[in-house]
N, C-alpha and C positions, 0 to 999 in steps of 0.2 A: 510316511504313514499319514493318513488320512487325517482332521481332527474327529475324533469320537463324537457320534449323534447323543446329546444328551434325551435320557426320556422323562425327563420333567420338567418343569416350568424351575427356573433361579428364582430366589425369592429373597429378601431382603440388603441384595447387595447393589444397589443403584449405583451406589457412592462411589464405590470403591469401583464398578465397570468405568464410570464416567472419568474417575481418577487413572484410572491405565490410558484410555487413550488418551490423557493430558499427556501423559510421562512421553508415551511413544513419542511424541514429538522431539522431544530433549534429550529422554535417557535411553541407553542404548540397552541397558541391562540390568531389568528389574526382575526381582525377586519378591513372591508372594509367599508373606512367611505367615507359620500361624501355626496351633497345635495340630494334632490326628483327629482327624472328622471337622474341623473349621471351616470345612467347602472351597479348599485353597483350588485344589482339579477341577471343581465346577466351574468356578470361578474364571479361571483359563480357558475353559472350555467354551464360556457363553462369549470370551474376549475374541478368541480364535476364530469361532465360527461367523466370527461379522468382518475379519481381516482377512486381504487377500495374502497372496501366498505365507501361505498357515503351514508349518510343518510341525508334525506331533511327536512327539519321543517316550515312551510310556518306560521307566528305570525302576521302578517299583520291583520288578523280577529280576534285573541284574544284580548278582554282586561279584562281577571281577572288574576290576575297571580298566580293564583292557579291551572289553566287550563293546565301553561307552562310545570308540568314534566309529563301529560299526556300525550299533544301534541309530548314528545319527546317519548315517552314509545310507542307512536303508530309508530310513524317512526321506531324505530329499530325493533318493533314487537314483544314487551313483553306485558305481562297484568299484571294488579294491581292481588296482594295475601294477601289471606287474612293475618291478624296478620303482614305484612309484608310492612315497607314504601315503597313506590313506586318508588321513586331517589335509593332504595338501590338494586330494582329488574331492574333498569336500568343500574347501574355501574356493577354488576353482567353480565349480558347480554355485555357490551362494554368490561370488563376487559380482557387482555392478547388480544385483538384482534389490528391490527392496523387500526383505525376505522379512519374516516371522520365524522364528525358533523356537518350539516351546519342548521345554524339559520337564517332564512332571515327574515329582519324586525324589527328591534328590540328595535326601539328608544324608542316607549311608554312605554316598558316594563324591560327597563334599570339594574334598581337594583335588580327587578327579576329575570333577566339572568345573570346579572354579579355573584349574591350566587350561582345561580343553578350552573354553569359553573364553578365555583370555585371549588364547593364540586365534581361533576365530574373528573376534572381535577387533584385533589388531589387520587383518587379514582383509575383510568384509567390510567395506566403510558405510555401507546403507544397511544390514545387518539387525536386527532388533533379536534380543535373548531375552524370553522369559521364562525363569524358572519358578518353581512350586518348591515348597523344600518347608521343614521345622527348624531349619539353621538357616544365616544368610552365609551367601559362597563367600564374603569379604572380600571380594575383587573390587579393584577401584572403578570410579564409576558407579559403582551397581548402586541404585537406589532401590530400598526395602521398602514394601510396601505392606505393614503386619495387617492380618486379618485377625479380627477378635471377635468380641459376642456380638449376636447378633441384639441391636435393640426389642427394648420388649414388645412393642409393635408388631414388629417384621417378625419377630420369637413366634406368638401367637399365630400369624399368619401363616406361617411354615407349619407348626400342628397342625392348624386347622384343614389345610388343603391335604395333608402327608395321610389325616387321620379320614378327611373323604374321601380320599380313596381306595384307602385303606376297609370302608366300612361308610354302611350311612351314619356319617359324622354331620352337626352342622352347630357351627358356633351362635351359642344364644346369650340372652343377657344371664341367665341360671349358671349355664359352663363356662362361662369366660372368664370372671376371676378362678375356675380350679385349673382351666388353662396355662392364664396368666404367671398362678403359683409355681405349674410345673416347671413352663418354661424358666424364673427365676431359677428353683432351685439346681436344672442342669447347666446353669451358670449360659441360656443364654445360646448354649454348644446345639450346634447344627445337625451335627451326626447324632447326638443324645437324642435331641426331641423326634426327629424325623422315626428314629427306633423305637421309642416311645411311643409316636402316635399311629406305629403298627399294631400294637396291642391293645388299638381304641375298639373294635369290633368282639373282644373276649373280655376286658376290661371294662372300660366305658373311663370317661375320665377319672371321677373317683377313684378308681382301683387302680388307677397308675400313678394316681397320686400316693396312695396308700402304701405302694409298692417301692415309693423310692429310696427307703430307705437300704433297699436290697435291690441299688442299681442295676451290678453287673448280670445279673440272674434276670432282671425285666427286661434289662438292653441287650439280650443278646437274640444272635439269628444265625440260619444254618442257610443265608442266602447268602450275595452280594460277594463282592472284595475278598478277599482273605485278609486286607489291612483290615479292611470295614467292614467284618464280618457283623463284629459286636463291637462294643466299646471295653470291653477288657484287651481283647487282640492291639484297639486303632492306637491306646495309649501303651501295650505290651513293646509294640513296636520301635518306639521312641525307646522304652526302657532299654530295649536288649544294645539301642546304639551306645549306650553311656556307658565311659571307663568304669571300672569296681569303686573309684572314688566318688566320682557321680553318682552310681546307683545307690552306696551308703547317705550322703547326704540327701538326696531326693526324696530317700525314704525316710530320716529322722526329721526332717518339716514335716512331716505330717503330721505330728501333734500339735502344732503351731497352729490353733482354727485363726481362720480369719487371717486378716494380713500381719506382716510381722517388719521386724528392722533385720538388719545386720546380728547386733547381737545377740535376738531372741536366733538366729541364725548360729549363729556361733554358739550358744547356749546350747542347743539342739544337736547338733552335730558333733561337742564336744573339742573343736578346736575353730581357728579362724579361718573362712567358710567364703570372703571378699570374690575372691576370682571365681570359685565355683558357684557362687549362686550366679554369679553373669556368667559364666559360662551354660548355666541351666537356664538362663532365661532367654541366651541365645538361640538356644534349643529346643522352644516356646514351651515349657516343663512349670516356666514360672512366668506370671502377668506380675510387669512392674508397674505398680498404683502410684507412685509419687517417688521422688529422691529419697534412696535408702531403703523404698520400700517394696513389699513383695506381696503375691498370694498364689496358691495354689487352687486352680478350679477344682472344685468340689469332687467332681469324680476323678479329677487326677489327684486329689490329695488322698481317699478313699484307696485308688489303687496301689497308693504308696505306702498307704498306710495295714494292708492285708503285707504287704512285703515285709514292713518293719516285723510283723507279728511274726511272721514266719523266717524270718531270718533271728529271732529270738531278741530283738534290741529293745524290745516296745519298755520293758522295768527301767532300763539303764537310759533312754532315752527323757524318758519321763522325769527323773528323779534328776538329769543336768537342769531340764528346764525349771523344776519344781525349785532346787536350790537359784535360781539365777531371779524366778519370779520373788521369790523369799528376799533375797538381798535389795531388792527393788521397796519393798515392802518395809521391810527393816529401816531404811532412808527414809521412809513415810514417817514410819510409827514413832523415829527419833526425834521428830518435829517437833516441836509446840504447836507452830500452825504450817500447814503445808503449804510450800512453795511451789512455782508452775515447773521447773524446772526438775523437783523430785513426781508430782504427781502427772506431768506433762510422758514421762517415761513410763509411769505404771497407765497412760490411759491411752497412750499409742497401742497398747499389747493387752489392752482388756479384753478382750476375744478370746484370747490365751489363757487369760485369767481366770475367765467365767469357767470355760472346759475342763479346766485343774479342777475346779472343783466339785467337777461331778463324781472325780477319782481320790481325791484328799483328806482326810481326815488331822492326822497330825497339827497341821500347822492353818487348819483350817478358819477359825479366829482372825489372823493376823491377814490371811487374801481377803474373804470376806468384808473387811473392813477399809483393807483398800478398795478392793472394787466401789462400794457403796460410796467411796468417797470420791472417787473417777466418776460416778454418777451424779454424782452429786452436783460437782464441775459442772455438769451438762444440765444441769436443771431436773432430775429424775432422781425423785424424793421417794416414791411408794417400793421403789424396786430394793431400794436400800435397804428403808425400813423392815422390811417382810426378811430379808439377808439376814441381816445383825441381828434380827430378833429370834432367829433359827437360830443362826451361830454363838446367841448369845445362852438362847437354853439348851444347847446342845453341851457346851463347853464348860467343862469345872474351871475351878479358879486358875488362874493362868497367867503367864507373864504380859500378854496383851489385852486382857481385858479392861484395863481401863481406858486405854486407846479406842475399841469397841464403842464401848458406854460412853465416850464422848463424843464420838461420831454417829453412836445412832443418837445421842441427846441434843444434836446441832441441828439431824435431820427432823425431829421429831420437832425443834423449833419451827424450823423452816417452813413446816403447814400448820402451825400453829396448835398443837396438842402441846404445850406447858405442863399440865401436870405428869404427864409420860416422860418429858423433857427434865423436868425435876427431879423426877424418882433417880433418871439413867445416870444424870450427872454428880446427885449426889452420891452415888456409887461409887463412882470415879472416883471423887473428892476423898472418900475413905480412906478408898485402894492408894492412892498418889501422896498419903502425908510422909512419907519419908523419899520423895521422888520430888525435887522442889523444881525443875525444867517441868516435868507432866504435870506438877500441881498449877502451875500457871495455865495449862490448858484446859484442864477440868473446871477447876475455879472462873473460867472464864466463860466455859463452857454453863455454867451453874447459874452466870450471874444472866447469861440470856437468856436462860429456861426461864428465871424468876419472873424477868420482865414480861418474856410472850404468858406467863401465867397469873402477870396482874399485879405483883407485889415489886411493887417500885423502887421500897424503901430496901429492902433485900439485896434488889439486885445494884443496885447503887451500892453500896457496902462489897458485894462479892468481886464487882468490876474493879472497885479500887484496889480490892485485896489483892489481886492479880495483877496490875500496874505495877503494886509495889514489888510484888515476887519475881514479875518480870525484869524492874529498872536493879533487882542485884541478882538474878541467874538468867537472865534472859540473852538474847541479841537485839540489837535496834532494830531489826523486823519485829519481832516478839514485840519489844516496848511499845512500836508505832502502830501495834493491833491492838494492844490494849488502851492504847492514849483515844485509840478511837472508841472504844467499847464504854469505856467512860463519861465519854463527851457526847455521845451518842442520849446513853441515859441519863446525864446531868441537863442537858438540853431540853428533851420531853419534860425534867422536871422542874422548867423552871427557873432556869442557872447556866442563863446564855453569856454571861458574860466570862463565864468558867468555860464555859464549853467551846467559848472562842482561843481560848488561852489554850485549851487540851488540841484543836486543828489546827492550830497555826504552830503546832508542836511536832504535827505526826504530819499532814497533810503532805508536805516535802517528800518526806521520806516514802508516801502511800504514793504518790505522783513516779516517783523515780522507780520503782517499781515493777516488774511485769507483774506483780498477781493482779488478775484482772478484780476479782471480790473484794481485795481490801481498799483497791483504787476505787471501785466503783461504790463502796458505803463510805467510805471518806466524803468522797463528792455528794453524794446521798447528803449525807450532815450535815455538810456545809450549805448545799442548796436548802437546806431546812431550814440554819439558821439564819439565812440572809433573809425567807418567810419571815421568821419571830422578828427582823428584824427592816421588816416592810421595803426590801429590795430587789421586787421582783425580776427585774433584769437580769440580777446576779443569779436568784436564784432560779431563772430559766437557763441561764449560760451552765451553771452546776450540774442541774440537772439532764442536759443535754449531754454533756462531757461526760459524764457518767452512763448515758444509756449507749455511747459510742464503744465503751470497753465492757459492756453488759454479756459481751459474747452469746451462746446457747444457753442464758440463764436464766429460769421464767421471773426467779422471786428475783433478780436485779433487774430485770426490763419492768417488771412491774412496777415494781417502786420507783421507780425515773420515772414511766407513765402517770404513777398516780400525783406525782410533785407536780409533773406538766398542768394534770388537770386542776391541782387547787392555783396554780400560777393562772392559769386563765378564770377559774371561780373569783378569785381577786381580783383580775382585770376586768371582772363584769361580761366577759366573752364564754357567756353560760353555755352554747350549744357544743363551743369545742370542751368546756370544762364537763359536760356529761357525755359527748361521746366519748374521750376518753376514759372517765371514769368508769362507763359500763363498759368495753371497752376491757380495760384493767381487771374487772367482776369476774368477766367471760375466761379471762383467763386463769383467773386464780381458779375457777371452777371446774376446765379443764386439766389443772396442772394438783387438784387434792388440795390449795393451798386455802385451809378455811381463813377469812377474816380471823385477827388477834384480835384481843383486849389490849390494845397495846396504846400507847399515847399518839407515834401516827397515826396508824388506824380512824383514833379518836377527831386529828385533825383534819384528816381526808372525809372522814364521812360528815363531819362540820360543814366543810367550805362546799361540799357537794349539796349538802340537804338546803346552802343560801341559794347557790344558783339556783336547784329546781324549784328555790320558792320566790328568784328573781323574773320566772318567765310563765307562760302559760302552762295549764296541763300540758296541752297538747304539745306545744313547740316541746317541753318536757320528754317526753314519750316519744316523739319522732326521733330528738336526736338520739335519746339511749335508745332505742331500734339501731337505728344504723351506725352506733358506736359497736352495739353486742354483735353484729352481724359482720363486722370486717375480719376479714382474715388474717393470717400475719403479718401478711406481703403489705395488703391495705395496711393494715395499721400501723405499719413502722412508715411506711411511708406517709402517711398523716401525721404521724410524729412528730417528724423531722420538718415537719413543711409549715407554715406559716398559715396555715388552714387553705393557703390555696392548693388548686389543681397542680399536679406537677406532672411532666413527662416520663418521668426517672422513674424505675421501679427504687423498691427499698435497697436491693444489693446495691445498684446503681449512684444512688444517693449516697450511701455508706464510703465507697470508694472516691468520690469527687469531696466529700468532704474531709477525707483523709489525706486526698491532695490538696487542699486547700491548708490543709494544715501542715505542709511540707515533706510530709511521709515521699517515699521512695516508692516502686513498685514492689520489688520485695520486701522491702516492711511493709506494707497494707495487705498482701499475699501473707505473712506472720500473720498480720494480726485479725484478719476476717479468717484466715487457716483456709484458703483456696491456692490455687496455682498462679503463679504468675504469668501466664498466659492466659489463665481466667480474668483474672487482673485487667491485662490490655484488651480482653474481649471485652469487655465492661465499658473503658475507656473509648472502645472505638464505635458503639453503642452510644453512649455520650457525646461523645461530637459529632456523629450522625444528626441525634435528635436535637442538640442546641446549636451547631454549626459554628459550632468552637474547637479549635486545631489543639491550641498550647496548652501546659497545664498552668503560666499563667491567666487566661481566658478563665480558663476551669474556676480557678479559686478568685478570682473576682466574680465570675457570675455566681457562685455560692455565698459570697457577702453581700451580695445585694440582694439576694433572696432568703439569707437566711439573717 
């Protein structure tokens, strides 16, 4: 068989054409794997028609697999003889030729193609096989080649042209983010938008955006395929090949939004789930996003989830996950102060978290509160707030509400409302007097609201009161958050020479660590008081190490910024000491977090208001211009730099200085929480642009620049 005339133009897949004929050279036997409707046949199609001896095999309508070495003996154009196997008058016919093979289809009939193809191959020494399939054959040799989304670029591109011809379509600046959106929301998928932007001429964009929430009813058509009729048939299809175990798990991750682990998998499913989800991912049912991790595209999790419902699982499924999110939760709320480790698991599955509670009431309190605090992790204060304070007046008195009230009282710190912070904490405080572990958190909780609310003398008294509660019911975590909480506000007041005794107490123990918060207001303090204590060096080096494990936090990268800028207000180096400092404005401004009353506060807008009065208006004015106007990228990397030009962006920076400091690849992968192949990309970006090999190169040219 011929290969098939496509009738339209391929759109977004360069990479991946330019990538097969790399293979062809090497691999004998590639497989383009990818879901239904992923443009795996096109795909082939556009490869084919530019190869010479191209043979087509269209399997889609077979299912005996007996039928499959006819089906190939008619494409190359031999016949069965008598006396004579049929596979042996087909490798006869391919042998000494440099031939093309192409199988499209091939998932049903897997183990059938993977022997045939084998014997072939062993057969046919010039020989190239490629198949299409949603599984790979697992023949040795074969190299997979997965087809995913398409980028949002090539996404848009593919509407746009699908939807002019569809209709006088024409992409403007007005339609292109509702484009943009759709394409996101179909995760991207080929077959989706192409479907989609048939109904541009009855529609218009708007209304297909409107409509997506009732995909399968906008996605479908009485043309094309019978796989790709619609997008209910192109995913039904994959469904119906799955064992009854498969199809029960397939369909209980659908309540899992968003990506999920193993044992929100196992939670879901109701037993352990290891080999089946790789066996579902084999079967491209599920996109692995990282080690361990999993998602279901949107319309495939949708079509799973009408199954759940109608297979009657949706209660029981529900109520595994609801209890399994609850025991995660539970580990939180047992805390005095939460560890990366308890809260690192509730915020891997905050996706899950969030959608529980559109359906929850019961135990509603006790998610809510994690969530806001998984938020919190991330620097995203307002979303909390607005949470907890729902959850807090929706809720009678309750076993977790003072957990609540101390976590919206930390958040309500955190942008500096103190009197809101007060109210919530003292709450706690009531609620926890016969609870002496949560009274150290409340109490602790109380004595921060006091300060961001001005009353110094207060919160001095409540911090220590919680030391003490902590040093006989605490843990040496516990003790080492209060030893800082203490030193923190004895410092602002005045009583640096306490305050040295309270960090050179905890400081150990914050350093040894993974919470990235407690390590980084440790350092915080410390860089502050080596300030009160006119050592600026030290307290550049503080402050720097500290904005290193700031992670996604605005109010910790702030505050390392704002140290930076009175560090250089005191060096007389006024233009970096105000572009930072606007700079740091900018952001607080973006991020809700209004300036405190607070005694930093007090000293940062000190050393800011000498410099602007050490230099001109104007020089004044230019540089907070172009401190307010840097971006994040810009400003971290002006951060880290010595106020010169640097080549490195900020990711960049961040990694070379984490080699420099002897990290590994996968711990600087842990700890910036990218891939380790993101990692070496980074790395080999960097010795491009500095034309440095080693990573000792690396961390010597970072001590002389830094």
């Amino acid at each position: 068989m011929s290969v098939p005339v496509a009738l339209d133009r391929l759109i977004g897949r360069e990479r991946e054409l330019a990538r097969l004929s790399e293979l062809r050279r090497t691999a004998r036997l590639i497989t383009v794997r990818g879901p239904g409707g992923a443009g795996k046949t096109r795909l082939a199609q556009e490869y084919a028609a530019l190869a010479r001896g191209a043979y087509w095999v269209e399997l889609a309508a077979l299912t005996d697999p007996a039928l499959l070495a006819p089906a190939i003996a008619a494409a190359v154009g031999v016949s069965e003889q008598a006396g004579r196997l049929l596979l042996d008058t087909v490798a006869t016919a391919l042998s000494g030729r440099r031939a093309l093979l192409v199988l499209d289809n091939c998932e049903h009939l897997v183990d059938a193609v993977a022997r045939l193809v084998g014997a072939l191959l062993a057969r046919c020494a010039d020989l190239t096989v490629l198949t299409t399939s949603r599984e790979a054959l697992d023949v040795p040799g074969e190299f997979v080649l997965p087809l995913g989304a398409l980028s949002s670029s090539d996404a848009t591109r593919l509407f746009a042209e699908r939807a002019s011809a569809a209709g006088s379509f024409t992409l403007t600046d007005d339609n292109t983010p509702i484009v943009a959106d759709i394409c996101h929301r179909l995760d991207g998928h080929p077959l989706s938008i192409e479907l989609a932007a048939r109904r541009i001429r009855i529609l218009g964009a708007s209304g297909i955006r409107r409509l997506l929430d009732d995909r399968f009813r906008l996605l479908a058509s009485h043309r094309g395929h019978d796989r790709h009729r619609d997008l209910r048939t192109a995913i039904g299809w994959s469904y119906d090949l799955l064992d009854a175990e498969e199809q029960a798990v397939f369909r209980r991750l659908s309540v899992l939004s968003g990506g999920f682990g193993l044992a929100a998998a196992s939670a879901a499913a109701g037993f352990d789930v290891l080999d089946l989800v790789n066996a579902l991912e084999a079967k491209s049912l599920l996109v692995a996003t990282g080690p361990g991790r999993f998602r279901q595209l949107e319309s495939i999790r949708l079509f799973a989830h009408d199954h759940l419902v109608e297979a009657g699982e949706l209660s029981a499924t529900r109520r595994r996950v609801l209890d399994w999110l609850t025991g995660l939760a539970d580990r939180y709320a047992r805390q005095v102060f939460p560890t990366m480790d308890v809260l690192g698991s509730l915020d891997a599955e905050r996706d899950t978290l969030m959608s529980t509670l559109d359906w929850q009431r019961d135990r509603k309190l006790l998610l809510s509160t994690a969530l806001a605090a998984c938020w919190r992790e991330r620097g995203q204060f307002g979303p909390g707030r607005v949470l907890l304070d729902t959850a807090l007046d929706a809720a009678s008195p309750a076993e977790h509400r003072s957990t609540a009230l101390a976590q919206a009282a930390v958040l309500a710190t955190d942008v500096g409302d103190g009197v809101r912070a007060r109210e919530l904490a003292t709450e706690a405080v009531v609620l926890d007097q016969t609870q002496p572990t949560r009274l150290v958190r409340s109490t602790s909780r109380l004595a921060g609201a006091c300060l961001t609310a001005g009353d110094a003398e207060s919160a001095t008294a409540h911090a220590r009161d919680a030391l003490a509660l902590a040093r006989l019911h605490g843990t040496p975590f516990d003790i080492a958050v209060c030893l800082h909480n203490v030193a923190y506000i004895v410092l602002h007041a005045g009583e640096p020479a306490e305050a040295a005794d309270l960090l050179a107490e905890c400081l150990p123990v914050c350093r040894a660590r993974p919470e990235p918060w407690l390590r980084v207001g440790a350092l915080h303090s410390a860089g502050t008081l080596a300030l009160v204590q006119h050592n600026l060096d030290e307290a550049e080096a503080y402050f720097r190490e500290a904005l290193q494990f700031a992670t996604n936090h605005a109010a910790r990268k702030i505050h390392s910024i704002e140290g930076l800028a009175v560090v250089a207000a005191h060096r007389a180096d006024t233009g970096r000491a105000l572009r930072l400092a606007a700079a740091s404005s900018e952001l607080r401004r973006q991020w809700g977090m209004d300036a405190r009353d607070d005694p930093w506060d007090h000293r940062v807008s000190t050393a800011i208001s000498q410099a602007r009065a050490d230099t001109t208006r104007s020089a004044a004015a230019r540089a907070e211009t172009e401190g307010a106007a840097m971006d994040a990228e810009q400003l971290m990397a002006y951060v880290l730099s010595d106020g010169t030009d640097s080549p490195l962006t900020l990711r960049e920076r961040e990694v070379v200085q984490l080699v420099a400091g002897g990290d590994s690849t996968r711990q600087i992968a842990v700890r910036l929480r990218i891939a380790e192949r993101t990692v070496e990309a980074h790395l080999d970006n960097v010795r491009d642009k500095l034309d440095l090999r080693t990573r000792t190169e690396l961390a010597a040219w970072w001590a002389r620049h830094h």
